[in-house]
Backbone bond lengths (Angstrom), bond angles and torsions (degrees), N, CA, C in turn:
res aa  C-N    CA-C-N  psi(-1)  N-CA   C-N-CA  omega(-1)  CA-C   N-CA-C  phi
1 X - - - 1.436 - - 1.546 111.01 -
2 X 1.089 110.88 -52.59 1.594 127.01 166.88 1.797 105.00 -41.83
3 X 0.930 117.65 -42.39 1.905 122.31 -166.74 1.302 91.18 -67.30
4 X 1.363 125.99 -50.90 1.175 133.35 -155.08 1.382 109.91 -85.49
5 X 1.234 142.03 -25.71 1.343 153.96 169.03 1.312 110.56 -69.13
6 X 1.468 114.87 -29.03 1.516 119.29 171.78 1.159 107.18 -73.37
7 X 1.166 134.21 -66.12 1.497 150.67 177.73 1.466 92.97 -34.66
8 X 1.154 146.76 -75.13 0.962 134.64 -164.56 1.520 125.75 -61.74
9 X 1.505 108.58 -34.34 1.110 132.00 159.16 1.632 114.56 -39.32
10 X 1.447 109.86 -50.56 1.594 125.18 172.67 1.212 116.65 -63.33
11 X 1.380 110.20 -58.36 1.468 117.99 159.57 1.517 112.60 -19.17
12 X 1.150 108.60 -73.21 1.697 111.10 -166.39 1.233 98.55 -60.00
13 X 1.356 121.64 -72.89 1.801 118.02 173.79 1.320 111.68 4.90
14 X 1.624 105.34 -70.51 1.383 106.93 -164.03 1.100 135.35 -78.96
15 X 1.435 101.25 -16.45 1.701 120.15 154.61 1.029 118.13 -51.21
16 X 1.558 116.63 -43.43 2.042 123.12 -152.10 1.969 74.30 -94.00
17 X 1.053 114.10 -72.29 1.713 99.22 -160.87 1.882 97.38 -51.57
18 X 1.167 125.95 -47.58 1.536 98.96 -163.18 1.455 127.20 -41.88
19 X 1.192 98.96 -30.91 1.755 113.63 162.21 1.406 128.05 -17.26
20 X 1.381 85.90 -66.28 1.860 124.35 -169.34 1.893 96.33 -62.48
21 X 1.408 83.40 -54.72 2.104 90.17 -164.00 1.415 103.82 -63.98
22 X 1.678 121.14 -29.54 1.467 116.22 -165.80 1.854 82.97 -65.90
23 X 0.946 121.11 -59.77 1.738 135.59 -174.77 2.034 90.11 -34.84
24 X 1.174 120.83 -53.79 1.748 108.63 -154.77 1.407 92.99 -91.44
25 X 1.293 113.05 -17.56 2.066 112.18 -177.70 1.412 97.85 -69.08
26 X 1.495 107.37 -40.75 1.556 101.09 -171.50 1.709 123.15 -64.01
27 X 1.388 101.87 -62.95 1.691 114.82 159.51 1.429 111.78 -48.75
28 X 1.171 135.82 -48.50 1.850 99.74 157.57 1.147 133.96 -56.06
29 X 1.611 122.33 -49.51 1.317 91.70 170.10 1.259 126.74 -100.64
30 X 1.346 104.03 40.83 1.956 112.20 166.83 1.684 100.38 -95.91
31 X 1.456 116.79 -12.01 1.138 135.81 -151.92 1.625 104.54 -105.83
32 X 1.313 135.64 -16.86 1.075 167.01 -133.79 1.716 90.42 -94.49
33 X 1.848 123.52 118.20 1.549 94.63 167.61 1.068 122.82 -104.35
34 X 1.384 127.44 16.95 1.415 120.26 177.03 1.525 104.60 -74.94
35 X 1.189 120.74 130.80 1.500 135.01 139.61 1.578 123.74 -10.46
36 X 1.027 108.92 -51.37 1.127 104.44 -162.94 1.848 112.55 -62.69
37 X 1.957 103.40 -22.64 1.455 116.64 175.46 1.240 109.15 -38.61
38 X 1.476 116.46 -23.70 1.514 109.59 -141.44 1.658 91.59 -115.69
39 X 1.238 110.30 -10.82 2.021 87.02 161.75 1.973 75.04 129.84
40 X 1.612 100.49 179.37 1.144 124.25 -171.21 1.753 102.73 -143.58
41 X 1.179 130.42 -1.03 1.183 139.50 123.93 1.503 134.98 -129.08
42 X 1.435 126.01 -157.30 1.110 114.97 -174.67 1.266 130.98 -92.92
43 X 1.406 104.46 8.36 1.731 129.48 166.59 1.331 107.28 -66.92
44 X 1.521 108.17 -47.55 1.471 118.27 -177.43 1.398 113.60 -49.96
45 X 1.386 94.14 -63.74 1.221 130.38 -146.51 2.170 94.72 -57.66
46 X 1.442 94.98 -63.46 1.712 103.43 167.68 1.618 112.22 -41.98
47 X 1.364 123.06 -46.96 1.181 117.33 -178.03 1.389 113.50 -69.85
48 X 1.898 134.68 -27.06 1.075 111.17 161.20 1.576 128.95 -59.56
49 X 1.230 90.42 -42.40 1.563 103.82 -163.64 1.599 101.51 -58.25
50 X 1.439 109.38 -32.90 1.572 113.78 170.74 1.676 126.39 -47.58
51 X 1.659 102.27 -58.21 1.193 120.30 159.01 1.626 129.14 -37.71
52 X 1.270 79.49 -42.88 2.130 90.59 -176.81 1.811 95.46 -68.50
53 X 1.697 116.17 -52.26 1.112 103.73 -156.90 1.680 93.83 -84.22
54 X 1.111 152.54 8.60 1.272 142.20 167.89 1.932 101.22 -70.77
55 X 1.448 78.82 -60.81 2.200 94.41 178.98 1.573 117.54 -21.10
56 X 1.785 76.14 -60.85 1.991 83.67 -176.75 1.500 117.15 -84.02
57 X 1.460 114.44 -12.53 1.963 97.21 163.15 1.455 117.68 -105.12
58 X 1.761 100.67 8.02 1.828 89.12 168.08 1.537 120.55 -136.78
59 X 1.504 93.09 31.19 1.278 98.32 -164.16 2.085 103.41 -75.43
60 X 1.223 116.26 152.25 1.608 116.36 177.37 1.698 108.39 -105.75
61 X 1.392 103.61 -5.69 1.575 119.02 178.34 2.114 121.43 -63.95
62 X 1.716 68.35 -70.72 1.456 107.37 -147.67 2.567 86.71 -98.20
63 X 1.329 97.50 157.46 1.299 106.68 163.28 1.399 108.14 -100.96
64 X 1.272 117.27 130.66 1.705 123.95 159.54 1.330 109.47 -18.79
65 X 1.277 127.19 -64.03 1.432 140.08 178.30 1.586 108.72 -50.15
66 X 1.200 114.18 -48.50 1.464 104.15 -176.73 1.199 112.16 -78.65
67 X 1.249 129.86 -37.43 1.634 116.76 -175.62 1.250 106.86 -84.24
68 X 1.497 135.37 -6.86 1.524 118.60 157.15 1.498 114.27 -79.69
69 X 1.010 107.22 -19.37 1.862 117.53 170.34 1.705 105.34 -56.06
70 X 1.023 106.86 -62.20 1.296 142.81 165.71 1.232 117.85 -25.03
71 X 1.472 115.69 -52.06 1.942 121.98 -174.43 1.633 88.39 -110.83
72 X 1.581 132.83 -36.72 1.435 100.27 -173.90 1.954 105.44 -90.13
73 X 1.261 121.33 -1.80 1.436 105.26 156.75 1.202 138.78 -85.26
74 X 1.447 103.58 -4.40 1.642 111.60 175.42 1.735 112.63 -96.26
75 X 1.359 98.35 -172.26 1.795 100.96 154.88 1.338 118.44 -58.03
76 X 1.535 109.16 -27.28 1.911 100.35 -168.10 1.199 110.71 -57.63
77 X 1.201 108.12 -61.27 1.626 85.79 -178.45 1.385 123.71 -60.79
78 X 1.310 140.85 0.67 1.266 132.56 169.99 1.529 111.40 -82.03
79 X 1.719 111.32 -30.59 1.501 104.46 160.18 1.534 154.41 -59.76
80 X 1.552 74.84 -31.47 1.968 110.10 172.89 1.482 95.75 -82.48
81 X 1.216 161.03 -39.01 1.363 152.83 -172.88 1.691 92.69 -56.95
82 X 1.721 96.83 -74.76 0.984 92.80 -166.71 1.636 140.22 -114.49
83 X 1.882 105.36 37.52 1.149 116.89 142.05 1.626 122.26 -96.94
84 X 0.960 118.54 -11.48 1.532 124.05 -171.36 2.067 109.28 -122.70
85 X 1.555 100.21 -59.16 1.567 82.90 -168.30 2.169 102.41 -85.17
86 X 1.007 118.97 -59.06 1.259 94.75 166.34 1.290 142.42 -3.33
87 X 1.464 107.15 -69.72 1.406 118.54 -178.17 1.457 121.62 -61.15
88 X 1.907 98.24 -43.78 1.466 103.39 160.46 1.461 140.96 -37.66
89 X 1.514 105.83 -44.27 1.370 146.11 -175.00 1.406 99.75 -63.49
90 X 1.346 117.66 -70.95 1.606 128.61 155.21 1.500 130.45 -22.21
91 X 1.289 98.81 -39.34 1.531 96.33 177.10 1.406 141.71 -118.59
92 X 1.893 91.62 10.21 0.891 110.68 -165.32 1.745 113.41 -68.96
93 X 0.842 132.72 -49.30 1.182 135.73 168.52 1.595 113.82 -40.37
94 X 0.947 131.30 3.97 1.436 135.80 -161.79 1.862 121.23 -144.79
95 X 1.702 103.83 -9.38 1.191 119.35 -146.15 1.463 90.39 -136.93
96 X 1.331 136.90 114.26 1.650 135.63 165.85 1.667 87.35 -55.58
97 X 1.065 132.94 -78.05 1.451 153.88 -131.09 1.750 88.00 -63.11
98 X 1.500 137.09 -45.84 1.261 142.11 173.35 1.160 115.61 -66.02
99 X 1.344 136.53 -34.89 1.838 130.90 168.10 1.117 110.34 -38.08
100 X 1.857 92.34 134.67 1.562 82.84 164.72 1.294 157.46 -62.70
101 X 2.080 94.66 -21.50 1.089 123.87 168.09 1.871 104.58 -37.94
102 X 1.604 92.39 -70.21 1.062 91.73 -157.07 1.684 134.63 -70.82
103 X 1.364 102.13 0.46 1.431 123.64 179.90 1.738 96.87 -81.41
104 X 1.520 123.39 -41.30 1.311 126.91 179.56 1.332 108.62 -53.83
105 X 1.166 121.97 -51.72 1.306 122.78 -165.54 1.683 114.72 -61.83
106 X 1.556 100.79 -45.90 1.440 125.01 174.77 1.721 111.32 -33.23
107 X 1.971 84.76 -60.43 1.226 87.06 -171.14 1.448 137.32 -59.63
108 X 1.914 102.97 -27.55 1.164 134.84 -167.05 1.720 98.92 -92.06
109 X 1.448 123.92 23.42 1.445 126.50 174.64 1.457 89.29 -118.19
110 X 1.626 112.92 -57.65 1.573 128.50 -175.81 2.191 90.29 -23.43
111 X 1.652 96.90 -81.31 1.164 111.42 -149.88 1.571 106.31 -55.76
112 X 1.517 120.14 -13.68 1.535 115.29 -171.77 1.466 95.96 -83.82
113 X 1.230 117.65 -38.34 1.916 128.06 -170.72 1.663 84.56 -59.30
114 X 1.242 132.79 -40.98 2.083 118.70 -154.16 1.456 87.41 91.68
């Protein structure tokens, strides 16, 4: 009876921490500096940057505050400027997919899908 009360006991454990790890799986590889994390166009590229900003307003880990502490005190954010918003910025005039319009809208489909 005892074996089995543990087990269940474990059970939950691993429920309540899986939480936490989906939260530190994510920030590594949001954390990741190769380029290539971030897409090979600008489809990609939106869907990381999506990911990052989902991380930091729903994360159960980490505080909002700390993981923006986090990417603007390191290199990351110097990579994300200028592997992702830079380039964006750059092409926007030339690119439907780079407007801002049209990144708003994107985003505002992203957030209705979850």
């Amino acid at each position: 009876m005892q074996y089995l009360r543990n087990q269940l006991l474990l059970s939950q454990l691993f429920l309540d921490l899986n939480i936490y790890a989906d939260d530190m799986s994510k920030l590594v590889h949001l954390s990741q500096i190769d380029t290539k994390k971030y897409g090979n166009n600008f489809v990609d590229m939106s869907r990381f940057v999506y990911r990052l900003y989902s991380l930091i307003t729903n994360s159960t880990l980490f505080d909002k505050g700390d993981l923006m502490k986090y990417y603007t005190d390191t290199f990351l954010n110097t990579k994300l400027v200028n592997g992702i918003i830079k380039p964006s910025k750059i092409f926007e005039d030339i690119m439907l997919r780079s407007k801002s319009l049209f990144k708003t809208r994107i985003s505002q489909a992203l957030i209705m899908m979850g």
